[in-house]
C-alpha positions in Angstrom: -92.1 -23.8 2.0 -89.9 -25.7 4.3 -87.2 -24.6 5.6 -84.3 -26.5 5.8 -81.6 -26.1 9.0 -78.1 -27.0 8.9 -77.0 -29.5 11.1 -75.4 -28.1 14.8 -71.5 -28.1 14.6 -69.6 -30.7 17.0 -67.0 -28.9 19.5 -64.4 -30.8 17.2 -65.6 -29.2 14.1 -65.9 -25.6 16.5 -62.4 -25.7 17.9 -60.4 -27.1 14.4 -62.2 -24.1 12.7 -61.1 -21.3 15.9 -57.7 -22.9 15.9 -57.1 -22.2 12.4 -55.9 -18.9 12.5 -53.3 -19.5 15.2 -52.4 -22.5 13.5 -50.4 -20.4 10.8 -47.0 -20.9 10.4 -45.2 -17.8 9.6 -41.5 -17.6 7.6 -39.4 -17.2 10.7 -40.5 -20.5 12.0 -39.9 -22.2 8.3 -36.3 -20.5 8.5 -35.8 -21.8 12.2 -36.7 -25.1 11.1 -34.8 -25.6 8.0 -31.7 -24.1 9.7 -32.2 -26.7 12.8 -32.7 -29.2 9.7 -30.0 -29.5 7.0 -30.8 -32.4 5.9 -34.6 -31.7 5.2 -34.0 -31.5 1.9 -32.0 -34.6 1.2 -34.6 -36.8 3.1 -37.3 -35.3 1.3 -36.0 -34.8 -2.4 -39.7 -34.3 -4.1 -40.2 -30.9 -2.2 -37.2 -29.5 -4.4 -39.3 -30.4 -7.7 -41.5 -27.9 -6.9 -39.1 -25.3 -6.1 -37.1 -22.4 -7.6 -35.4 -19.4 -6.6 -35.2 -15.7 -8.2 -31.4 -15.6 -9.5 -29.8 -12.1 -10.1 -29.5 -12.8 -14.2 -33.5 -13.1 -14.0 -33.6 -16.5 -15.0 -35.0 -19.2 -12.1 -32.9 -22.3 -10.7 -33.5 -24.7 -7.6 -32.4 -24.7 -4.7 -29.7 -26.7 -5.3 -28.4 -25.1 -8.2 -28.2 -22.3 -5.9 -26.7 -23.7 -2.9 -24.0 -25.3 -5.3 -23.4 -21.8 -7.1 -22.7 -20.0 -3.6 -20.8 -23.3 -2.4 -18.4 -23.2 -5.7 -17.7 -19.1 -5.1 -16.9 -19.9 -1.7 -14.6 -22.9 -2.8 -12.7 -20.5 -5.5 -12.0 -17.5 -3.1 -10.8 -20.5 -0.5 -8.4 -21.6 -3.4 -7.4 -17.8 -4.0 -6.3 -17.5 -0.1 -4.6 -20.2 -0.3 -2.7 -19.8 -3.5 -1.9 -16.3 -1.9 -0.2 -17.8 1.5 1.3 -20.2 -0.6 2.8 -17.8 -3.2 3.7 -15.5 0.4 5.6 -19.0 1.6 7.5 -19.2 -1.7 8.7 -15.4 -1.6 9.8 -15.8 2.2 11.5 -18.6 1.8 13.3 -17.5 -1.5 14.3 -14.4 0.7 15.6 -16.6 3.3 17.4 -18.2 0.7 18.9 -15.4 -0.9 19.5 -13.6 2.7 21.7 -16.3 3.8 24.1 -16.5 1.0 24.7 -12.9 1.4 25.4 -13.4 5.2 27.7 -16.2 4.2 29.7 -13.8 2.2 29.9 -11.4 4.2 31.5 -13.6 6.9 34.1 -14.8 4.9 35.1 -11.0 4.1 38.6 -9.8 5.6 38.6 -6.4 4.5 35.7 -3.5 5.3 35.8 -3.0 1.4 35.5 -6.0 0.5 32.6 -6.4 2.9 31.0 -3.2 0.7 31.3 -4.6 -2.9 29.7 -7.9 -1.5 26.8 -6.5 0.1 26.8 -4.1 -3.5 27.5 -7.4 -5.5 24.2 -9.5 -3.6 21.9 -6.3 -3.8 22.2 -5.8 -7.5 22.2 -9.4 -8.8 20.0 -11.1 -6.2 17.7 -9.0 -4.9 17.1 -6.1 -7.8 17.9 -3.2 -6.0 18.8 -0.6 -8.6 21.0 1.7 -6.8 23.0 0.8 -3.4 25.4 3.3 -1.4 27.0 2.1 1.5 28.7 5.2 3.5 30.9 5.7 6.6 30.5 9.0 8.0 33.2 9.9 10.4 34.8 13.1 11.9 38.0 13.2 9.9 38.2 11.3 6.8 41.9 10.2 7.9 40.3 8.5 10.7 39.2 5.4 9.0 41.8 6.0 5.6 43.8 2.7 6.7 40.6 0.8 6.8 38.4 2.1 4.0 38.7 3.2 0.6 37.9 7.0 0.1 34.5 5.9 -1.9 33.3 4.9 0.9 34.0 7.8 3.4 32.3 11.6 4.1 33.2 13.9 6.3 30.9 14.7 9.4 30.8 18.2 8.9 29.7 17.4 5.5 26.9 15.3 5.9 25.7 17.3 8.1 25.4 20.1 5.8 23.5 18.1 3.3 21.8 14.8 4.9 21.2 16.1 8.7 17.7 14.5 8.9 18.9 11.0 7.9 21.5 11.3 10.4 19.2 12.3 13.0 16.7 10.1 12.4 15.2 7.0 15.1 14.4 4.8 12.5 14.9 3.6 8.7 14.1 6.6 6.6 11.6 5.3 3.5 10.3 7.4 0.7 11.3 10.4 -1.9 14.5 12.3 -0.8 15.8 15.9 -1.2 17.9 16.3 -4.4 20.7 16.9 -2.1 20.6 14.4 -0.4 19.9 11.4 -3.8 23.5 13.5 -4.5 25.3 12.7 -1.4 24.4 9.6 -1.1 24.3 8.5 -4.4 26.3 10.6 -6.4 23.7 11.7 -8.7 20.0 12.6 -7.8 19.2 10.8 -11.6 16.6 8.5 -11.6 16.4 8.4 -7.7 12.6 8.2 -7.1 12.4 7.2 -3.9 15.0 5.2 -1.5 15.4 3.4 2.1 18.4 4.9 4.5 19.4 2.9 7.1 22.0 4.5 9.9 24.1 3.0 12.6 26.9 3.8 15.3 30.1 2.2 14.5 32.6 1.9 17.7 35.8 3.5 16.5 37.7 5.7 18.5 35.7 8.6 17.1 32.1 8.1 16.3 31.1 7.4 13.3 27.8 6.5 11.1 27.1 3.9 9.0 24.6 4.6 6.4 23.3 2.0 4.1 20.8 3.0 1.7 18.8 1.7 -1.6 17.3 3.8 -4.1 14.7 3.3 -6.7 13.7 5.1 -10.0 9.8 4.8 -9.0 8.7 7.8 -6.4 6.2 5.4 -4.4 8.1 2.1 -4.7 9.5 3.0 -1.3 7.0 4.6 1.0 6.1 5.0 5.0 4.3 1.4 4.3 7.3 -0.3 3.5 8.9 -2.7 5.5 12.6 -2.5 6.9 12.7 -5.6 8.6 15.3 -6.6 5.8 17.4 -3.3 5.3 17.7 -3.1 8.6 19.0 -6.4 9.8 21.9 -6.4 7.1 22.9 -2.9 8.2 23.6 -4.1 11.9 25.2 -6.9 10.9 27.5 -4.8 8.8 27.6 -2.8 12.0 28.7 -5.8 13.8 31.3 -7.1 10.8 32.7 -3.7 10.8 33.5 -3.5 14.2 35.3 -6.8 14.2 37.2 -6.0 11.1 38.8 -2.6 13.0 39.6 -4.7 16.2 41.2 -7.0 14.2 43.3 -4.8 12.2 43.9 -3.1 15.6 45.3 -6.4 16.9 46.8 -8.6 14.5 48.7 -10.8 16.3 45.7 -11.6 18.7 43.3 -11.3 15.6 40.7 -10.0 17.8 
């Protein structure tokens, strides 16, 4: 029998065959390259033909329908943010809005009670609070009895017997009060859930407190996350307007 022997290799034939396995190219390197190459795709559109990708219903889809799936979810919670800031932008400015006409109002006011039922007026019909209280709390209650109504007045003594830790607090006090207290400052501790108190030193001859405060009927719709930007900024300016409204009085031929 003859044998038959197979032809000697060439060193071209030796080294493509030893270079084969170190040839390979492994996923990292595809995901390098295709992140280095957007446009790989688009320049070669027959690749996506034979393409598909798992999809979490079960049910295959290209690439493509993919990328345009992830781009659209992207594109609706973009819309979503800016509806948000846009919705934010409306609020603020109606606030701004509604903020100013009650400043207005209150400068044109010549008497302290006047300057009250404003501020009470605004609160109720512009800004939905449901329950405002707007106190002086002074020494003697004839100290301020030429300049305020006796609504509007408490005696120290008193309000120190039932609201001491509103009066001797360092900041706007916001969330669900003592019954004693929704009664002092409110009148009636009936569908007082939760409430804002904001305090500030008038400068009478004696020292006194001004308290303004809002109320609510829900027990979490004013909480340690609400903000007292607002409350607080109208209670100093009554703070202010009050003070000039004494001196005035005080001084009515200079008017100052």
């Amino acid at each position: 029998m003859t044998s038959v022997t197979a032809p000697p290799r060439t060193n071209s034939q030796v080294n493509r065959n030893s270079g084969e396995a170190s040839n390979d190219i492994t996923e990292q390197q595809v995901v390098s390259f295709l992140k280095k190459t957007p446009e790989f795709f688009r320049q070669n559109p027959e690749i996506l033909a034979n393409m598909s990708l798992p999809h979490g219903s079960g049910n295959a889809v290209s690439l493509v329908e993919r990328q345009v799936a992830i781009l659209r979810e992207r594109s609706m919670q973009a819309r979503h943010k800016m509806s948000e800031l846009v919705d934010n932008a409306k609020d603020n400015d109606d606030l701004f809005n509604k903020t100013q006409a009650l400043v207005v109002d209150l400068l044109k006011a010549s008497t302290i009670d006047e300057l009250f039922e404003i501020t009470h007026t605004h609160f109720s019909d512009y800004f939905s609070v449901e329950r405002t209280s707007i106190l002086i709390i002074a020494p003697a209650l004839e100290t301020l009895a030429g300049e305020i109504s006796q609504p509007f007045i408490r005696s120290e003594a008193h309000a120190q017997e039932k609201i001491a830790s509103v009066l001797c607090a360092d900041a706007t006090l916001c969330g669900v009060l003592r019954d004693t207290e929704s009664e002092f400052l409110f009148s009636s501790s009936n569908e007082v859930g939760s409430a804002a108190v904001a305090t500030c030193e008038i400068n009478t001859d004696t020292p006194s407190t001004l308290i303004l405060a809002v109320a609510h009927k829900n027990t979490d719709h004013y909480n340690q996350h609400t903000g007292t930007l607002f409350i607080d900024y109208i209670a100093q300016f009554l703070q202010i307007k009050i003070d000039q409204l004494i001196k005035k009085n005080a001084n009515p031929e200079t008017g100052q």
